[in-house]
C-alpha positions as CSV (number, residue, x, y, z in Angstrom):
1,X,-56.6,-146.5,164.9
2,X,-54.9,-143.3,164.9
3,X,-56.0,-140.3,163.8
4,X,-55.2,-136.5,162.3
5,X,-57.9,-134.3,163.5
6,X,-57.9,-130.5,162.5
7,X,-60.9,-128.6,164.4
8,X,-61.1,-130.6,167.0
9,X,-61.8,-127.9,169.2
10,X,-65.1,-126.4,167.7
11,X,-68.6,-127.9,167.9
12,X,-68.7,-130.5,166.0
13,X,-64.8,-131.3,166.3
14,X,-65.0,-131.8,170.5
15,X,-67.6,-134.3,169.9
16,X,-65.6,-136.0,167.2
17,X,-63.0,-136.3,169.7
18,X,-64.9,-137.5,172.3
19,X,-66.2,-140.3,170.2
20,X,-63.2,-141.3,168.4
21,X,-61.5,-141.3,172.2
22,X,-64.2,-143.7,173.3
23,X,-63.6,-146.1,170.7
24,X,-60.3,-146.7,171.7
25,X,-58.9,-144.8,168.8
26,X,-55.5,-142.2,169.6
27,X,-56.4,-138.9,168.3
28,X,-53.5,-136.4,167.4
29,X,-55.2,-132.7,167.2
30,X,-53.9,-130.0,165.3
31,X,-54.8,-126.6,166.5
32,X,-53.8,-122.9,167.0
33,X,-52.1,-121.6,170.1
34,X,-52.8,-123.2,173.1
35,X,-56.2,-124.2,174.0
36,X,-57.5,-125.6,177.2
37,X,-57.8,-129.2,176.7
38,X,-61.5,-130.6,175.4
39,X,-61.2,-133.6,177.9
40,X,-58.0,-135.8,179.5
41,X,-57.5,-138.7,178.1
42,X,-53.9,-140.5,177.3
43,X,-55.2,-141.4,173.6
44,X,-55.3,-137.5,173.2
45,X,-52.6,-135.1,172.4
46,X,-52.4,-132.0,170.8
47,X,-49.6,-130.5,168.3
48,X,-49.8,-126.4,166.9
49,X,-50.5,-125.7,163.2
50,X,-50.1,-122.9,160.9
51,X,-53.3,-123.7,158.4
52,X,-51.7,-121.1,155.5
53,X,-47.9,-121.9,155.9
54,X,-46.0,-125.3,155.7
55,X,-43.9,-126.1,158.2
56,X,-43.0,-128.6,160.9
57,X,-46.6,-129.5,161.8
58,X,-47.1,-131.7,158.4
59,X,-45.1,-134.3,160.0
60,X,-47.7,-135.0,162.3
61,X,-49.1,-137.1,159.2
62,X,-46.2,-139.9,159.9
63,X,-47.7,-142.9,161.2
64,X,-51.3,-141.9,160.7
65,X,-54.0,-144.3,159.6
66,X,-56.8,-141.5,159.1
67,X,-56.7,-137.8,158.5
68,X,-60.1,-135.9,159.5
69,X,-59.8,-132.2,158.4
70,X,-63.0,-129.9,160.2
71,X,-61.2,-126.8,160.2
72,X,-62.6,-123.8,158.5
73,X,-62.9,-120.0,159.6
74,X,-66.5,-119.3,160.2
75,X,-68.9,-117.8,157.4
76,X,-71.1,-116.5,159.8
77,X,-69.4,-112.9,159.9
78,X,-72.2,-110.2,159.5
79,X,-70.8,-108.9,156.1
80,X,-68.1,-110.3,153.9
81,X,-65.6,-108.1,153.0
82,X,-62.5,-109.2,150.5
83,X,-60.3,-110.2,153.2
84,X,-62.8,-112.5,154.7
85,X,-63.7,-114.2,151.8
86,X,-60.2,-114.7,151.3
87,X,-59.9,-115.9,154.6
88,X,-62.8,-118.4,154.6
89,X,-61.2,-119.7,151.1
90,X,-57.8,-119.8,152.5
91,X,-58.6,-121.9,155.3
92,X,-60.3,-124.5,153.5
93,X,-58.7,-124.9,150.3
94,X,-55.0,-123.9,151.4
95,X,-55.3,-125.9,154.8
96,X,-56.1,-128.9,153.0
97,X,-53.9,-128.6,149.7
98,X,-51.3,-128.3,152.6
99,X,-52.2,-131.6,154.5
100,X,-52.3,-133.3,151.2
101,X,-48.8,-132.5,150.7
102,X,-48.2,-133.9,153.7
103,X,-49.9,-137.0,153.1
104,X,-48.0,-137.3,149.7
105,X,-44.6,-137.0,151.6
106,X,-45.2,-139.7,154.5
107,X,-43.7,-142.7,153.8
108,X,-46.8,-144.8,154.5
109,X,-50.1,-142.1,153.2
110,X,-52.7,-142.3,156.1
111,X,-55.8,-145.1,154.4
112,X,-58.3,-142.4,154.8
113,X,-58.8,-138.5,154.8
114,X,-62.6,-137.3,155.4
115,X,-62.8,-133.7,154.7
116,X,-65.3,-131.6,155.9
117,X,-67.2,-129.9,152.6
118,X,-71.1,-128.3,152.6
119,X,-74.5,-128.2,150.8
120,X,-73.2,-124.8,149.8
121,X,-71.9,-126.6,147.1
122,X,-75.2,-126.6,145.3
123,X,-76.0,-123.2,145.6
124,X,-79.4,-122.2,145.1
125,X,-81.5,-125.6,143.7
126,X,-84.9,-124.1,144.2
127,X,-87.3,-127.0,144.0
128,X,-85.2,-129.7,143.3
129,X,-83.3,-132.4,144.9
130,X,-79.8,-132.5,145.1
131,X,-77.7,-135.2,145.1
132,X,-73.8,-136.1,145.0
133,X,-74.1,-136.1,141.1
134,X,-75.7,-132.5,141.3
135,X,-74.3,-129.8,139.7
136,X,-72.0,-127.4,141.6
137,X,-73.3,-123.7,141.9
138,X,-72.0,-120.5,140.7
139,X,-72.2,-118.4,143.6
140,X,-69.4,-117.9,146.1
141,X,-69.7,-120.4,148.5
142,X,-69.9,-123.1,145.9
143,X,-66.6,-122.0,144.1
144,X,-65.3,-122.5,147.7
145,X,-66.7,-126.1,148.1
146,X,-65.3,-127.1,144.4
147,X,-61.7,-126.1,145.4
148,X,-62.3,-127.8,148.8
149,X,-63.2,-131.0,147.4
150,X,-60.9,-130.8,144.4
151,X,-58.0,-130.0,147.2
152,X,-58.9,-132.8,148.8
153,X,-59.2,-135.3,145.9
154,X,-56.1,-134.8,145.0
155,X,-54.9,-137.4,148.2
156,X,-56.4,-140.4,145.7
157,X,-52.9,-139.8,143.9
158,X,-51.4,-141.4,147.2
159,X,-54.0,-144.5,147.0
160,X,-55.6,-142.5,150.2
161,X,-59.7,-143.4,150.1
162,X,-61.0,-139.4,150.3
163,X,-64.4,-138.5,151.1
164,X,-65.8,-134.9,151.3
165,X,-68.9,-134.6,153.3
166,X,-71.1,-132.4,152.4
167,X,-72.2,-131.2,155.5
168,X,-75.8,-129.3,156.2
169,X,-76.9,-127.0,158.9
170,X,-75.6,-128.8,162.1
171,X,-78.2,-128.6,165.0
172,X,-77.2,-130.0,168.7
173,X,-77.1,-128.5,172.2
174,X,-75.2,-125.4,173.7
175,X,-73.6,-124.6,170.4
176,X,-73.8,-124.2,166.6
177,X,-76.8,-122.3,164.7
178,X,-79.0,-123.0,166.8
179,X,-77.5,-121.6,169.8
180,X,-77.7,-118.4,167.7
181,X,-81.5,-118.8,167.1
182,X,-82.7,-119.6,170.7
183,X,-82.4,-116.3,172.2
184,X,-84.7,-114.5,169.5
185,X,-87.1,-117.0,169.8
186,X,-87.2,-117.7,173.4
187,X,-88.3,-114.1,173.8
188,X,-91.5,-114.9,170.9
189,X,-89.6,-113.0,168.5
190,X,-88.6,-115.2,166.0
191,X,-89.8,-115.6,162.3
192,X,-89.9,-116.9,158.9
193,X,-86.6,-115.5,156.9
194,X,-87.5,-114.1,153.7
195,X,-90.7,-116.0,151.8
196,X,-90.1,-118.7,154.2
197,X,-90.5,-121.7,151.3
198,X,-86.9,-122.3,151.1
199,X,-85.6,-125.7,151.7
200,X,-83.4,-126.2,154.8
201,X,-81.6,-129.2,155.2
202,X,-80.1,-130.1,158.5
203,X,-78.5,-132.9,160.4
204,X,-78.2,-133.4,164.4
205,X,-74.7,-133.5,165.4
206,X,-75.0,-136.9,166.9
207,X,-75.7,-138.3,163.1
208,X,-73.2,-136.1,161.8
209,X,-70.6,-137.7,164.1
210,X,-72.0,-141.1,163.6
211,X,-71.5,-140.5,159.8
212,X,-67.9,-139.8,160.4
213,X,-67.2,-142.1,162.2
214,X,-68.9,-145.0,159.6
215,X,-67.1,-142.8,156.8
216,X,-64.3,-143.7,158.7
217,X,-64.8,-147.2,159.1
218,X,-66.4,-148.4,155.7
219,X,-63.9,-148.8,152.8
220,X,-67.1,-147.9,150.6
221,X,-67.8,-144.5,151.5
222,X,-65.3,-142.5,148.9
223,X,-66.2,-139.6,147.2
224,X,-69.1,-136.8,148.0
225,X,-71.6,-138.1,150.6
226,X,-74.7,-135.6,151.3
227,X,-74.4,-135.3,155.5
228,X,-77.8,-134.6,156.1
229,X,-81.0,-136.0,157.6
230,X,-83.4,-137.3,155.2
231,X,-86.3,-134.7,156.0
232,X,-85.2,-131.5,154.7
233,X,-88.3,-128.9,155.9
234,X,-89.1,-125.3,154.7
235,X,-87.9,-122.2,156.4
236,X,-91.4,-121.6,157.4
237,X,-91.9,-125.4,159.0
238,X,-88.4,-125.2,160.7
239,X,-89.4,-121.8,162.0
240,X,-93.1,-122.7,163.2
241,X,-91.7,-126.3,164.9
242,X,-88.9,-124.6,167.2
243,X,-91.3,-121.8,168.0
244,X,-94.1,-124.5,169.2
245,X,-91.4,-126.5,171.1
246,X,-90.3,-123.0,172.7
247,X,-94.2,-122.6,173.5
248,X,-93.9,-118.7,171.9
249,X,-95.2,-117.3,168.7
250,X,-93.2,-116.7,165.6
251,X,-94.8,-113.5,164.1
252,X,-91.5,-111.7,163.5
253,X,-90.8,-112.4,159.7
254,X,-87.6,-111.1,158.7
255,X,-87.8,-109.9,154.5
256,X,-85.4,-110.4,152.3
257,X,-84.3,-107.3,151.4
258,X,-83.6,-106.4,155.2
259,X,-81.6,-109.6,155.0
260,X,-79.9,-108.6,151.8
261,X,-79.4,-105.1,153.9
262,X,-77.8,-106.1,156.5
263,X,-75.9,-109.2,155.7
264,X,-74.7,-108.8,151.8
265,X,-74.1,-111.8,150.4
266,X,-74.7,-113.6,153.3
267,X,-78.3,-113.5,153.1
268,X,-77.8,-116.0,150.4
269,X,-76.8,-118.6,153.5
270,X,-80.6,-118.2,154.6
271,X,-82.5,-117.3,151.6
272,X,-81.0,-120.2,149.5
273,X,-83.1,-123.3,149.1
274,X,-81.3,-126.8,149.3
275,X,-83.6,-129.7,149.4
276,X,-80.6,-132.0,149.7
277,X,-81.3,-135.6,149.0
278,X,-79.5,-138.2,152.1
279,X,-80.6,-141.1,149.7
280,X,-76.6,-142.4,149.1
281,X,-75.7,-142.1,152.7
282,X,-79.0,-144.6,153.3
283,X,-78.1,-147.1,150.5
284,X,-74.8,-147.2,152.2
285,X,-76.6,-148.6,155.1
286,X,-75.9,-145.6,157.6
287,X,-79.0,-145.2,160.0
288,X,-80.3,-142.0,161.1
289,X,-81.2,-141.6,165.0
290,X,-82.8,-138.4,164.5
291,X,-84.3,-138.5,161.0
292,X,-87.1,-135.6,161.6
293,X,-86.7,-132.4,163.1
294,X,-88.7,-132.2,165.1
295,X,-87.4,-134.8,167.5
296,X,-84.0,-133.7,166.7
297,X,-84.8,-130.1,167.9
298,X,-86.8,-131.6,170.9
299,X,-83.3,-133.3,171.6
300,X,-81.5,-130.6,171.8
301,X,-83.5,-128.2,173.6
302,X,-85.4,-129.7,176.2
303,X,-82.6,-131.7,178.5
């Protein structure tokens, strides 16, 4: 098969690649600048990309029988100010409106394009559990996920099967969240965040590229698909597992208004509860191989 891949480069994208390449699939990667190659391999190439202007890099999307679009500037910025939240929407919703032009222009439309979405979708569900026929949210990250998806839809014009994943917080090794939560809690100082009975829902990378890749494979899979493990925990029980893995204490609780204080908005990423329901991903007959956390924490940090 051959494939489009945009963010092939970042966490989750290099292991993507390194998957796809082993199935014997030819990946084409679009990326920014040059980069140092993720591994050598004659099914890989790379091609530049503007992600906010049109231009000679759509015609990559000739002869393609897949289209997977990661790409996405990072929400993790410590406060966002206008011209990061216009960034962060840009890159989603105007990267993929363009590739979907591109897609309408080829003269055979790649089968398939899996776009990259997330739980932020929801918002804040409190108590509940949220499925693909869930309700969107009204804060900001959800109005980013409807015109993500909606951008994305609009490839079904072209008979092209879309599905947007909505993807939860990714944990694997040397990378991602996590990689950003070790240090604290290596040293014993790491915490609930705010009340600490907020639903987290998570996914290890390994399932998360396994779901791509049966996404990719299974004309059934159209549509929103929930990308995460079927045991959403607590902030508290997320916290108190890693910290008992580390063998330290967590008795550093960080408040919510700190949070609020220093991050804006973005304490909403943290504070927000999403008890995400993986129930359509499991009737589709995908298999988890790290269904509870902790053996999917124990898998990434102890190696």
């Amino acid at each position: 098969m051959r494939i489009l891949i945009t963010g092939g480069t970042g966490f989750v994208g290099r292991a993507l690649v390194a998957q796809c390449v082993a199935d014997g699939h030819h990946c084409t990667l679009l990326t920014r600048g040059v980069t140092e190659p993720i591994l050598v391999s004659s099914q890989l190439t790379h091609r530049p990309w503007d992600p906010f202007q049109p231009g000679p890099w759509q015609a990559a999307v000739e002869g393609i029988d897949a289209v997977i679009h990661l790409a996405g500037e990072s929400v993790a910025a410590r406060q966002w100010s206008m011209a990061q939240r216009m960034r962060i929407t840009q890159s989603r919703v105007v990267s993929t409106q363009l590739l979907v032009e591109a897609i309408g222009r080829a003269a055979q439309p790649p089968a398939t394009l899996l776009c990259a979405s997330a739980i932020g979708y929801y918002g804040d569900g409190g108590e509940s559990w949220l499925t693909e026929a869930h309700a969107a949210g009204d804060d900001f990250l959800a109005q980013v996920c409807r015109e993500w998806e909606a951008a994305a839809r609009a490839a079904t014009a072209w008979g092209t099967r879309v599905v947007s994943l909505r993807i939860g917080l990714v944990l694997g090794p040397n990378g991602g969240a996590l990689a950003r939560m070790l240090p604290a809690f290596r040293l014993g100082l790491g915490g609930r965040l705010g009340p600490g009975d907020q639903w987290m829902s998570w996914i290890h990378r390994d399932d998360l590229i396994a779901l791509l890749c049966f996404a990719l494979h299974d004309a059934r899979v159209h549509g929103p698909v929930n990308a995460v493990s079927p045991s959403p925990v607590r902030n508290r029980d997320f916290t108190q597992c890693l910290a008992a893995l580390l063998h330290r204490p967590a008795v550093c609780p960080l408040p919510a208004p700190l949070l609020r204080l220093l991050l804006g908005e973005r304490a909403q990423l943290l504070l927000a509860s999403q008890r995400v329901s993986a129930a359509h991903a499991l009737a589709l007959g995908f298999q988890f191989s790290q269904p509870e956390l902790a053996g999917a924490l124990r898998a990434c940090v102890i190696r």
